[in-house]
RODO-2510 file (C-alpha; in nm, 4 decimals, decimal comma):
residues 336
     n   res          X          Y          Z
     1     x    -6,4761     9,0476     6,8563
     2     x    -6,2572     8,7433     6,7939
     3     x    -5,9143     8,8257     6,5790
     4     x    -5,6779     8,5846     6,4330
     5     x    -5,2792     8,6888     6,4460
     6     x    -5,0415     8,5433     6,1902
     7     x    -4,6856     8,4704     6,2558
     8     x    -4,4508     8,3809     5,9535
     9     x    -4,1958     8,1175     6,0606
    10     x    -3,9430     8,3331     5,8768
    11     x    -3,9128     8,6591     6,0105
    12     x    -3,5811     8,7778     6,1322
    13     x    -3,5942     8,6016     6,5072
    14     x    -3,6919     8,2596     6,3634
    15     x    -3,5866     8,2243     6,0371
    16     x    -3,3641     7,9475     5,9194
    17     x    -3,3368     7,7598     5,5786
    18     x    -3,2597     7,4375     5,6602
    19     x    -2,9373     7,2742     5,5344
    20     x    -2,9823     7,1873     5,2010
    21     x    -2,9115     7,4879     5,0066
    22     x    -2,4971     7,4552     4,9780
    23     x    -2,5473     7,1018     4,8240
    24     x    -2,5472     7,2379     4,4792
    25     x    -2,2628     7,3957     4,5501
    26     x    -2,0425     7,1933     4,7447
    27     x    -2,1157     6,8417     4,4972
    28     x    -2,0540     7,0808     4,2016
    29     x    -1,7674     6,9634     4,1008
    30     x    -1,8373     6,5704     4,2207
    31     x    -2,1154     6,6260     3,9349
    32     x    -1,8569     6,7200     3,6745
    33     x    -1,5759     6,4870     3,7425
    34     x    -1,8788     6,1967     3,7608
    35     x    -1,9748     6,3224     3,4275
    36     x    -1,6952     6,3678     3,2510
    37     x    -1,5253     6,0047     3,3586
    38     x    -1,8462     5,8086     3,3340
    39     x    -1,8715     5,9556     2,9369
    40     x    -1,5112     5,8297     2,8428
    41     x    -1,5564     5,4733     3,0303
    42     x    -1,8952     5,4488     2,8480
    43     x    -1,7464     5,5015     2,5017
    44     x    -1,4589     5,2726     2,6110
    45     x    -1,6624     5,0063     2,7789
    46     x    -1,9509     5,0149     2,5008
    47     x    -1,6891     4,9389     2,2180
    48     x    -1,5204     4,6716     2,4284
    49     x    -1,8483     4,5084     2,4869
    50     x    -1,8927     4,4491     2,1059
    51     x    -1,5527     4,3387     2,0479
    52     x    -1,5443     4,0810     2,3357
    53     x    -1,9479     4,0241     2,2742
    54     x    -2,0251     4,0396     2,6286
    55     x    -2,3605     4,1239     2,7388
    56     x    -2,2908     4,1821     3,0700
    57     x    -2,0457     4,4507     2,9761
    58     x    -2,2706     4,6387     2,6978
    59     x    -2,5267     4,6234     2,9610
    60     x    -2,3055     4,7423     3,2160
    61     x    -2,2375     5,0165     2,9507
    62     x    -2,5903     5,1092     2,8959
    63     x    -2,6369     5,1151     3,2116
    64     x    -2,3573     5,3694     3,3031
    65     x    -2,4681     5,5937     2,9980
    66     x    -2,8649     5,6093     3,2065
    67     x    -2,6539     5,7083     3,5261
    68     x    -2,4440     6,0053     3,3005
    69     x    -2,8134     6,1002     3,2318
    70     x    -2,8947     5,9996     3,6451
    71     x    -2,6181     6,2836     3,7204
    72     x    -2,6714     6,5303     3,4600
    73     x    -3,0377     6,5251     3,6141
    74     x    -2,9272     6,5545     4,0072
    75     x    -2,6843     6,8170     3,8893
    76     x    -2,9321     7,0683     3,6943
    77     x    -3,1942     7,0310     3,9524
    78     x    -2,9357     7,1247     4,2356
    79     x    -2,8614     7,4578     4,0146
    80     x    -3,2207     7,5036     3,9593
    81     x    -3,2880     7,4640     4,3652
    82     x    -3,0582     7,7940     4,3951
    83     x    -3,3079     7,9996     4,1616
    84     x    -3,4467     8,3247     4,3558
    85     x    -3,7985     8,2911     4,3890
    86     x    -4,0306     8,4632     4,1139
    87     x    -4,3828     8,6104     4,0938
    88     x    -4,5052     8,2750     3,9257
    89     x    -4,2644     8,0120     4,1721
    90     x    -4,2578     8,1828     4,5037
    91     x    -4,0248     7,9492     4,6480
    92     x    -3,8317     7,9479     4,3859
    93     x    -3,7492     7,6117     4,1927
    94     x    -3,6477     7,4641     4,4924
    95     x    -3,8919     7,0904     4,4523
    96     x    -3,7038     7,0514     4,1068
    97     x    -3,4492     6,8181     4,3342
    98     x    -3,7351     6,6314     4,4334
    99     x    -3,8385     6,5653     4,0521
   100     x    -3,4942     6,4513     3,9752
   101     x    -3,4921     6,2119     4,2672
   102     x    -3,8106     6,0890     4,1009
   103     x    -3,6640     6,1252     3,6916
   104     x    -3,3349     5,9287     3,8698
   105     x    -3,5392     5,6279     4,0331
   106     x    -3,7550     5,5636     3,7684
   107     x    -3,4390     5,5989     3,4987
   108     x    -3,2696     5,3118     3,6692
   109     x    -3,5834     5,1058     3,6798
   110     x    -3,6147     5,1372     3,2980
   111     x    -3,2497     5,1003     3,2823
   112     x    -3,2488     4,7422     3,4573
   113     x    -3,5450     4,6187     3,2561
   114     x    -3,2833     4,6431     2,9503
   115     x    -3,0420     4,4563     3,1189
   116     x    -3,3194     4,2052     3,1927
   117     x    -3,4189     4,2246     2,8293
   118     x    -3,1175     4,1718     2,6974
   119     x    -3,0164     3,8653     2,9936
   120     x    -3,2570     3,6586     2,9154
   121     x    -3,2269     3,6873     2,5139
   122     x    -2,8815     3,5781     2,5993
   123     x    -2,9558     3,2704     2,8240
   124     x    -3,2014     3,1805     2,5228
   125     x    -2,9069     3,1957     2,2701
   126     x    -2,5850     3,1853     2,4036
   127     x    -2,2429     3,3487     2,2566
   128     x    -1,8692     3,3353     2,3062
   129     x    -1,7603     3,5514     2,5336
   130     x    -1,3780     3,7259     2,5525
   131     x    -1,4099     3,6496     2,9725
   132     x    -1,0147     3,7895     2,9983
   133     x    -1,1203     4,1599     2,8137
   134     x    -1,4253     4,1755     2,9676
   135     x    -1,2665     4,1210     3,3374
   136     x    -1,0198     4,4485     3,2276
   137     x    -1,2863     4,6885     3,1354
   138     x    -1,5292     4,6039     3,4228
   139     x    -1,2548     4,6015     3,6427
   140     x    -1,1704     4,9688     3,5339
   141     x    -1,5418     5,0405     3,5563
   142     x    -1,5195     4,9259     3,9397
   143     x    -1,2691     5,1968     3,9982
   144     x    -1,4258     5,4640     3,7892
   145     x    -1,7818     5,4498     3,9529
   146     x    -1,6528     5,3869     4,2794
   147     x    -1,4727     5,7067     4,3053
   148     x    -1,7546     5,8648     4,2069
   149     x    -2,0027     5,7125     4,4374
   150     x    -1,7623     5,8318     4,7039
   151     x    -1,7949     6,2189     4,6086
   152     x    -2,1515     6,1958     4,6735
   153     x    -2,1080     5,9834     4,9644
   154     x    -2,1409     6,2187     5,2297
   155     x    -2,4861     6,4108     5,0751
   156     x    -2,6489     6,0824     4,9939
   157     x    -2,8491     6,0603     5,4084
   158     x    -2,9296     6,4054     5,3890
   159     x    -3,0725     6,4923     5,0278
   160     x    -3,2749     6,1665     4,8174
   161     x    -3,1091     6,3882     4,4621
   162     x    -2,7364     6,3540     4,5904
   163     x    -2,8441     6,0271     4,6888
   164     x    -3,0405     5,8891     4,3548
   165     x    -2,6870     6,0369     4,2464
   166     x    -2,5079     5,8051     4,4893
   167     x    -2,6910     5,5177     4,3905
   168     x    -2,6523     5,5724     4,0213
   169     x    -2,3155     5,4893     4,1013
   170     x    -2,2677     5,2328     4,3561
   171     x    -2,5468     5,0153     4,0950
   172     x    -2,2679     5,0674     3,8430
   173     x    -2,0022     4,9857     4,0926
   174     x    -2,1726     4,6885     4,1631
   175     x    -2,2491     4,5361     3,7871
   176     x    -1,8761     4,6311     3,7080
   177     x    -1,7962     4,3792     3,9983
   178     x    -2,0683     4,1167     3,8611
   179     x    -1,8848     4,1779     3,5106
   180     x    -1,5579     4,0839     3,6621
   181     x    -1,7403     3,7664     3,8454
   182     x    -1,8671     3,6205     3,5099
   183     x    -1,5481     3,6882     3,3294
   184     x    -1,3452     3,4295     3,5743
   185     x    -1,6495     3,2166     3,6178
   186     x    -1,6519     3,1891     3,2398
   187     x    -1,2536     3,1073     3,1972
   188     x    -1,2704     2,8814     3,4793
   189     x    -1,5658     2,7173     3,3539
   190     x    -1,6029     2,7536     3,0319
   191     x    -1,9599     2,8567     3,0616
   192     x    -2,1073     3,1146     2,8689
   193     x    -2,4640     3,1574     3,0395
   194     x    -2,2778     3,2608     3,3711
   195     x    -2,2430     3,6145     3,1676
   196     x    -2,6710     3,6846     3,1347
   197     x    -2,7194     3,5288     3,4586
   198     x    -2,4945     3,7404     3,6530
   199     x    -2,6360     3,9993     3,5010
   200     x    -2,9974     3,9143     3,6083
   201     x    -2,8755     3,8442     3,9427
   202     x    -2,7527     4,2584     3,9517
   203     x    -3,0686     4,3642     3,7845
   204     x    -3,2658     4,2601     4,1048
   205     x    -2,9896     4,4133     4,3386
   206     x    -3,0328     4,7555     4,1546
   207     x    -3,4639     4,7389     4,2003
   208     x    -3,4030     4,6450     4,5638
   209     x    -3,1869     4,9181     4,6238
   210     x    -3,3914     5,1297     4,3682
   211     x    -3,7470     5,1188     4,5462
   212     x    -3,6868     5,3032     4,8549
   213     x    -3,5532     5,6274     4,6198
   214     x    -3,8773     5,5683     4,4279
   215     x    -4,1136     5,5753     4,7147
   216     x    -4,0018     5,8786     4,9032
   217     x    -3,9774     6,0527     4,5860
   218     x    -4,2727     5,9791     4,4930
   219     x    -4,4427     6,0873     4,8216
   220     x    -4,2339     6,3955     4,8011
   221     x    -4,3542     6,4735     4,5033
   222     x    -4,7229     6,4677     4,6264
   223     x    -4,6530     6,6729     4,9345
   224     x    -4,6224     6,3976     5,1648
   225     x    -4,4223     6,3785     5,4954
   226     x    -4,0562     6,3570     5,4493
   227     x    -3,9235     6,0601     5,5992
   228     x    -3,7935     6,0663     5,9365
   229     x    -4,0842     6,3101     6,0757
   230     x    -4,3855     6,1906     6,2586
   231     x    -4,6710     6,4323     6,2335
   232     x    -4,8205     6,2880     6,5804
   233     x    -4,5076     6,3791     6,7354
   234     x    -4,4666     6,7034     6,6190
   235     x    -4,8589     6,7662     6,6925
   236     x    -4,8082     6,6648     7,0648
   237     x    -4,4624     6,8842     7,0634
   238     x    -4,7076     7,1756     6,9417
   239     x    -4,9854     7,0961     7,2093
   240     x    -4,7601     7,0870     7,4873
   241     x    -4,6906     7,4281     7,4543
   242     x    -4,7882     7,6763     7,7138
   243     x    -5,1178     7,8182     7,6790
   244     x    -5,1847     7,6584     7,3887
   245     x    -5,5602     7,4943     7,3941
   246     x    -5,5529     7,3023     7,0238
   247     x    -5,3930     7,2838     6,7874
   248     x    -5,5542     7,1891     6,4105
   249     x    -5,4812     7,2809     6,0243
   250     x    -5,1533     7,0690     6,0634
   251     x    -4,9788     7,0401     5,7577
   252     x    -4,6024     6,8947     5,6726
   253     x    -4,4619     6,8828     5,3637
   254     x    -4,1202     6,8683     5,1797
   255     x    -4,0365     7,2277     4,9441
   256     x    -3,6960     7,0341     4,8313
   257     x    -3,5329     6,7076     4,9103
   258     x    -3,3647     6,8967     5,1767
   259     x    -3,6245     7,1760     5,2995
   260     x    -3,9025     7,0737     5,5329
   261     x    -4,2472     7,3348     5,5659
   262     x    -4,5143     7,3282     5,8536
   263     x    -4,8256     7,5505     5,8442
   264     x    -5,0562     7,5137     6,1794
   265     x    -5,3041     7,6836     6,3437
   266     x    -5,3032     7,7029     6,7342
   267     x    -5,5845     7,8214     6,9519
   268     x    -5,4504     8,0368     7,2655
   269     x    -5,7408     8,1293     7,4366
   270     x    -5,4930     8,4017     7,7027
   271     x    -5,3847     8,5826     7,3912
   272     x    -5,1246     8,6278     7,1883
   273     x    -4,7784     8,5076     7,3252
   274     x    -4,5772     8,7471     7,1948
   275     x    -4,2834     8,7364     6,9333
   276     x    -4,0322     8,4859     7,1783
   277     x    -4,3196     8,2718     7,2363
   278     x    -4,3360     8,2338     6,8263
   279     x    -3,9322     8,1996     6,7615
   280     x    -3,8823     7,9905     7,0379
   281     x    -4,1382     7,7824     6,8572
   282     x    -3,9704     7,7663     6,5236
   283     x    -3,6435     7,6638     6,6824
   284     x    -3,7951     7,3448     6,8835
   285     x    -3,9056     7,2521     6,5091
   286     x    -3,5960     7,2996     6,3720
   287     x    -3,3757     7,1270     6,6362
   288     x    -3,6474     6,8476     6,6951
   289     x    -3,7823     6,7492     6,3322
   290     x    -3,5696     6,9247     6,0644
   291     x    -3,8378     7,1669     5,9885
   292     x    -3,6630     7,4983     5,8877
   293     x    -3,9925     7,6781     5,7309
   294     x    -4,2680     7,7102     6,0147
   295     x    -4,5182     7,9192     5,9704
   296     x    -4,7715     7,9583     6,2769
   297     x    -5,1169     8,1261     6,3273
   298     x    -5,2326     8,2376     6,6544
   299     x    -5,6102     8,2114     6,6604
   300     x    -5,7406     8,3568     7,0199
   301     x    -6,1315     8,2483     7,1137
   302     x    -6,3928     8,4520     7,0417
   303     x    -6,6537     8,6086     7,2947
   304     x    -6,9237     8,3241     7,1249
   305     x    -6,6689     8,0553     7,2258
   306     x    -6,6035     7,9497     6,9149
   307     x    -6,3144     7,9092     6,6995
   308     x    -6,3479     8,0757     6,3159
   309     x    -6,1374     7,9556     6,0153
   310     x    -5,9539     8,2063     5,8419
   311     x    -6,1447     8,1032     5,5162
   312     x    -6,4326     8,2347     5,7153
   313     x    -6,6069     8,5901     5,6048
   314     x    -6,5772     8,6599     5,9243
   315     x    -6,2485     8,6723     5,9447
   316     x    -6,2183     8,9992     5,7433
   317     x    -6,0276     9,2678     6,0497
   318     x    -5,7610     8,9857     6,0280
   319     x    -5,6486     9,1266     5,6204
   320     x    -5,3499     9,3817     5,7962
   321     x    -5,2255     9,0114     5,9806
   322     x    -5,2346     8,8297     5,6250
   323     x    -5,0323     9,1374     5,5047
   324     x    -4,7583     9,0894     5,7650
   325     x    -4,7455     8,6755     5,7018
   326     x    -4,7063     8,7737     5,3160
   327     x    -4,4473     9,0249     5,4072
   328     x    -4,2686     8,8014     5,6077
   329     x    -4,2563     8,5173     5,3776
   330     x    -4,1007     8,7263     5,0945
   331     x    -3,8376     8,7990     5,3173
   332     x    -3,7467     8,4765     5,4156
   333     x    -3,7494     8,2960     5,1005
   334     x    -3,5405     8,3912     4,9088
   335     x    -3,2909     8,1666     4,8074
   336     x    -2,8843     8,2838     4,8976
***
């Protein structure tokens, strides 16, 4: 008779969470001061802009009214990852940060291809430009999104939303700068076109700095590996273990921008190790690779030598095992 035991990486000896649940809490109030002074400098900046008829800064204002969007985004989702889990979302709505990360890339991408828009139009037919107004605004709008690229600062390497956050800001930070540029270009020069071409010039810095946000959320968002984990390594980790023969069903995937799951089966032909055996497991994975949700399956060989998938018919005196893995996972998930 061949058995298969299930072990939920959760349970009370090996259960851990991961770090990314206090990040809703702890940028709470980043999000509302970003909010609140990236709305008056838009309204500020926006009606400048006309006055002064400077594209770069009603671009620049545009732009900063997408990243009051970018943060409004970052912020709900990082609520939303708090939500206990339900019957219908049994980890709760903890991969909504990961859809922000994706809404936030793909917002500054459309963003930029306004400014570009708008550049070129500009280059084609040229307009005064008020370079000594504009240089006061941007200037303002340097200090304004700077401050609030340095609340989210110390999230942004840990957590892609904090971080499409983040670089909501420092893209602002950065046209405000290029504002300023063209402004004394323009009253040292005289020339007009400096304005859209600066402004082209930050439209490329924004997609370079853009893409890598896009990418990992967009393999995030289709259950890839989070960055930063190699599934060979962790593999090799697993098959190194004592007594354990093979090791197959690996799978790695990201439940938030922060949270890191691993389901695997591994073959232990002596038997099943034992409960230390199984958290001493789960904490390798959390110490090595940032995994904080492990959930392992013991699967012993059968008298016939051969190794039988749970999806198997066969596999039907294993139902009181399932039980305990489903038990175990409601205990561990949900969300404090």
């Amino acid at each position: 008779m061949h058995s298969h035991h299930h072990s939920a990486g959760h349970s009370h000896h090996g259960h851990s969470h991961g770090h990314g649940h206090s990040h809703g809490v702890s940028h709470g109030r980043a999000f509302v001061v970003g909010i609140i002074l990236n709305l008056g400098f838009v309204g500020i900046e926006a009606a400048y802009g006309f006055l002064a008829g400077s594209m770069a800064l009603l671009s620049d204002a545009g732009h900063n009214l997408s990243d009051v969007l970018g943060l409004a985004i970052a912020w709900g989702a990082a609520l939303l990852a708090k939500r206990s889990r339900t019957e219908r979302f049994t980890y709760g709505l903890r991969s909504s940060s990961i859809l922000a990360a994706l809404a936030n890339a793909l917002l500054l991408l459309v963003a930029t291809g306004g400014i570009v828009w708008e550049s070129i139009r500009r280059l084609i037919e040229p307009a005064p430009v008020a370079a000594g107004t504009v240089m006061v605004v941007a200037g303002i709008g340097i200090l304004v999104n700077g401050f609030t690229a340095y609340l989210f600062m110390s999230g942004s390497k840990g957590d892609i939303n904090i971080r499409g956050a983040f670089l909501h800001m420092v893209a602002d930070a950065a046209v405000s700068l290029g504002v300023v540029l063209a402004g004394a270009i323009i009253l040292w020069t005289g020339a007009t076109w400096i304005d859209p071409f600066i402004s082209l010039i930050i439209a490329l810095v924004i997609v370079w700095t853009t893409w890598d946000l896009l990418r990992q959320s967009v393999t995030l968002s289709l259950q890839g590996v989070p960055s930063g984990i190699s599934v060979p390594e962790v593999q090799k980790t697993l098959e190194t273990l004592p007594g354990v023969a093979r090791v197959h069903h690996l799978h790695v995937w990201a439940m938030s921008t922060t949270e890191t799951a691993l389901t695997v089966h591994l073959v232990m032909p002596g038997g099943h190790p034992g409960d230390r055996f199984l958290a001493e497991t789960q904490r390798e994975l959390k110490k090595r690779f940032g995994i904080g949700h492990a959930t392992l399956q013991i699967e012993i060989k059968s008298g016939d030598g051969h190794h039988h998938d749970p999806g198997c018919p066969l596999d039907e005196p294993s139902k009181a095992h399932d039980h305990a893995h489903d038990h175990a996972h409601d205990h561990g998930d949900h969300s404090h």
